[in-house]
C-alpha positions in Angstrom: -85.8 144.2 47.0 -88.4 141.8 45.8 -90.3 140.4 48.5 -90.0 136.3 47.9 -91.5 134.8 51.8 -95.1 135.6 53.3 -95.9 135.0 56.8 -98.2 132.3 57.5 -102.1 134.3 56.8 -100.1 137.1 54.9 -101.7 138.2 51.9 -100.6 139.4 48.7 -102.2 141.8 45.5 -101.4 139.2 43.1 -102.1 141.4 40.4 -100.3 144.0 41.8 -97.2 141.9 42.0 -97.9 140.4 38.5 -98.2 143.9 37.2 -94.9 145.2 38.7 -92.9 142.3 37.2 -94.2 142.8 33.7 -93.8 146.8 34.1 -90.1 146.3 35.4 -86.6 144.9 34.1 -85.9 142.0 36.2 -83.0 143.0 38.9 -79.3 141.5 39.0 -80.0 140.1 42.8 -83.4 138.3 41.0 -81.2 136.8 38.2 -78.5 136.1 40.5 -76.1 138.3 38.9 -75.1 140.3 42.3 -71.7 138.1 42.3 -69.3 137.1 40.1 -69.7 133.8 38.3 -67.7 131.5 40.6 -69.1 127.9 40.0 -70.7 125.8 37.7 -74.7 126.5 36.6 -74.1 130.5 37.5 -74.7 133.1 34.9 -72.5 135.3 33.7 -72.1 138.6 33.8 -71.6 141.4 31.3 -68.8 142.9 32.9 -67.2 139.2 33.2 -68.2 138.8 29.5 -66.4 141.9 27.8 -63.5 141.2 29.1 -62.5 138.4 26.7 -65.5 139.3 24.2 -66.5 142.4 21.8 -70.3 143.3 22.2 -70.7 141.0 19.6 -69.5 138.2 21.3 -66.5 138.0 18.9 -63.0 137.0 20.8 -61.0 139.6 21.5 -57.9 137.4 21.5 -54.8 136.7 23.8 -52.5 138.8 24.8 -49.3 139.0 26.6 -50.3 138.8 30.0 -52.9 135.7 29.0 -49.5 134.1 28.2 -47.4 135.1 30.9 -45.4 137.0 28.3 -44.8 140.2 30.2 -41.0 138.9 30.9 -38.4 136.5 29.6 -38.7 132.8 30.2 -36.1 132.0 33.2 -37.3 128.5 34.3 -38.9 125.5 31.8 -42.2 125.0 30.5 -42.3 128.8 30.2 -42.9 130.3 26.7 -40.4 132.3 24.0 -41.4 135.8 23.7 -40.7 136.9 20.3 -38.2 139.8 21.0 -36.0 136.4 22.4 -37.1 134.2 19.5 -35.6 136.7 17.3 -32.4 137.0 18.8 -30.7 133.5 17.2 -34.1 132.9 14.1 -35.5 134.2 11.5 -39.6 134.1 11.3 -39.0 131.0 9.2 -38.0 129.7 12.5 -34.6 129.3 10.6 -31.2 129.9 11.9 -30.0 133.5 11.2 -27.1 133.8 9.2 -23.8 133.0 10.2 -25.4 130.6 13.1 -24.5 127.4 12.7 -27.3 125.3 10.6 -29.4 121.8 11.1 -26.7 120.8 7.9 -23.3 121.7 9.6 -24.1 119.5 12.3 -23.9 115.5 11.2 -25.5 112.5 12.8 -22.7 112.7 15.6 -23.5 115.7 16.8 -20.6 116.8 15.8 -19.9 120.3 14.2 -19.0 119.7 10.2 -15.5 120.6 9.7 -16.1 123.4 7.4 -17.5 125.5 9.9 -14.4 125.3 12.5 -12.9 128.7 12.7 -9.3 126.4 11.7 -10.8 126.5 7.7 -9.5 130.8 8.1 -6.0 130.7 7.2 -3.6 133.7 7.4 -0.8 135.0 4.8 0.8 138.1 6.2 3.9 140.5 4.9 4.8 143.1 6.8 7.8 145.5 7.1 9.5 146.3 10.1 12.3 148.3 9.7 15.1 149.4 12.7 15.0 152.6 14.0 17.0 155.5 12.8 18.9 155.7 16.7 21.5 152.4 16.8 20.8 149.7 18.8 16.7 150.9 19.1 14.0 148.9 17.9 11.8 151.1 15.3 8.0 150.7 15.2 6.2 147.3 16.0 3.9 146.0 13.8 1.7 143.8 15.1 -0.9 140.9 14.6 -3.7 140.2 16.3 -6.6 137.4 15.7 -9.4 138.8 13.7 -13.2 139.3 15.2 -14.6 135.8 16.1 -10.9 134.1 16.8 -8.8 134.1 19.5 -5.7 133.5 18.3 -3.0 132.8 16.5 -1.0 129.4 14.8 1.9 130.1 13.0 3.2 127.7 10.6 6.3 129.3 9.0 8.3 132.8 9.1 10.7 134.2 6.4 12.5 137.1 7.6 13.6 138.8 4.8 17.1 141.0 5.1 16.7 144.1 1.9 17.6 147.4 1.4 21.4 148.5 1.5 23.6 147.3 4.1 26.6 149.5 5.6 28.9 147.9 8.0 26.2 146.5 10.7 24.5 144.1 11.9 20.8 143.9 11.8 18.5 141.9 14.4 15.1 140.9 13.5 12.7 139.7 16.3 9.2 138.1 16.2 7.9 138.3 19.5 4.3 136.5 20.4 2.5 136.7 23.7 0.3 134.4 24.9 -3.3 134.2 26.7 -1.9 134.4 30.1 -0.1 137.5 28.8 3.4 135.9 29.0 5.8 136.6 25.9 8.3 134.1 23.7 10.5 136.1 21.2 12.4 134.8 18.4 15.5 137.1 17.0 17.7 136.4 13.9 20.8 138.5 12.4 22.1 139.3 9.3 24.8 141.5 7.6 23.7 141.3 4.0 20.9 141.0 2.4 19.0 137.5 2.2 16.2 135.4 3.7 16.1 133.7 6.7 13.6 131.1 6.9 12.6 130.0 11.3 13.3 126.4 11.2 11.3 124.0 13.1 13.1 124.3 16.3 12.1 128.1 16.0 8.7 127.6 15.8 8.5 125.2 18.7 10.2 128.1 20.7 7.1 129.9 19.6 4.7 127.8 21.6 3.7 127.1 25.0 1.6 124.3 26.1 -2.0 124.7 28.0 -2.3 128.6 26.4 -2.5 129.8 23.1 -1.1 132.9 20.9 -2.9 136.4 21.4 -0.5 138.5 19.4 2.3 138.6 17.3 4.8 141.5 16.9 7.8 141.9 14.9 10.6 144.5 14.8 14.0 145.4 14.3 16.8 147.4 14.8 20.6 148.0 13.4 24.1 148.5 15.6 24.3 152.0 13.2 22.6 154.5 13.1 20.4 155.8 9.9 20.3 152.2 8.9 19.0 151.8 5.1 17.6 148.1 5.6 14.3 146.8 5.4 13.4 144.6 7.1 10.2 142.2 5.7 8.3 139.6 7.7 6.3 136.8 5.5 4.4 134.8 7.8 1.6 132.6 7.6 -0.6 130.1 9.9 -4.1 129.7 10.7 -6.9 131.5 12.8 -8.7 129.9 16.0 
């Protein structure tokens, strides 16, 4: 190490000293360069420097960690990673499609009516004929909401009584069950053929208050056996 103090009477080679400095690359300790940068005035050093910086000096840029982008945002004030960004926008910064838009909602803050899921109505004919055993129900066809609705709101039921009758009676049943997974069923008869249309007080047999529909099924079934009626249910509502 560079010898900085002389003792009082101590005497030096100043040429030699002189000489030794020009010869030699000045030391880290002499520049003060033994510790990290850590207050104003201080120099800094290269292996501070390239950290940030090319040998250039160009910026190497940010990156994830700089940001605190190594994990999801959980709390506020806490930047969106992209991979989360991207989840609900497109790089526009738009909406993706089928998320509801700036435009659908109004100055309210209310959702435009034309993007309620109640816009999706349903129209539905089925055929449920009885079984081939007396008195059995034959298969169930059923109804459930589509992807992106929960249920279903019927708003009128023709059961419609074809085919050829023999001497028998034929029971048609429309049978819904409900969120809590409690059922409601609905039957009608008939001897000949024809429509029978579920009248209001039908329909309000239908529904339950504080649940909704899940599921509708419908069947049927003859007092003969190796019935030849067929057994239609038109049906139609809307989706929620």
């Amino acid at each position: 190490m560079a010898k900085t103090n002389l003792a009082i009477g101590e005497q030096v080679n100043l040429p030699e000293v002189l000489n030794k400095k020009l010869e030699s690359p000045v030391l880290q300790e002499e520049m003060g360069l033994n510790a990290q940068a850590s207050q104003n005035g201080q120099a800094v050093r290269y292996e501070e420097f390239t950290v940030k910086h090319n040998a250039d000096g160009t910026f190497k840029g940010i990156d994830q960690v700089d940001m605190k982008l190594t994990t999801p945002a959980t709390v506020t004030q806490k930047p969106i990673r992209y991979d989360e960004f991207s989840l609900k926008h497109d790089n526009t910064g738009n909406f993706k499609s089928g998320i509801i838009q700036n435009e659908d909602i109004n100055d309210n803050a209310d959702i435009a009516a034309s993007k309620l899921a109640i816009h999706n109505n349903y129209k539905k004919s089925v055929t449920a004929n009885p079984s081939a055993t007396a008195n059995a129900n034959g298969a169930t066809v059923t109804l459930t909401p589509p992807t992106g609705y929960l249920s279903l709101n019927p708003l009128g039921i023709d059961v419609v009584f074809g085919g050829v009758f023999g001497t028998e009676t034929v029971t048609a049943t429309v049978k819904v069950t409900y969120a809590d997974l409690t059922t409601a069923t609905i039957e009608k008869t008939a001897t000949a053929a024809g429509t029978t249309s579920l009248n209001n007080a039908d329909l309000m047999g239908l529904f339950k208050d504080g649940t909704y529909i899940k599921q509708i099924d419908a069947y049927s079934k003859s007092s003969i056996a190796s019935s030849t009626v067929a057994v239609t249910f038109n049906h139609y509502g809307f989706y929620l």
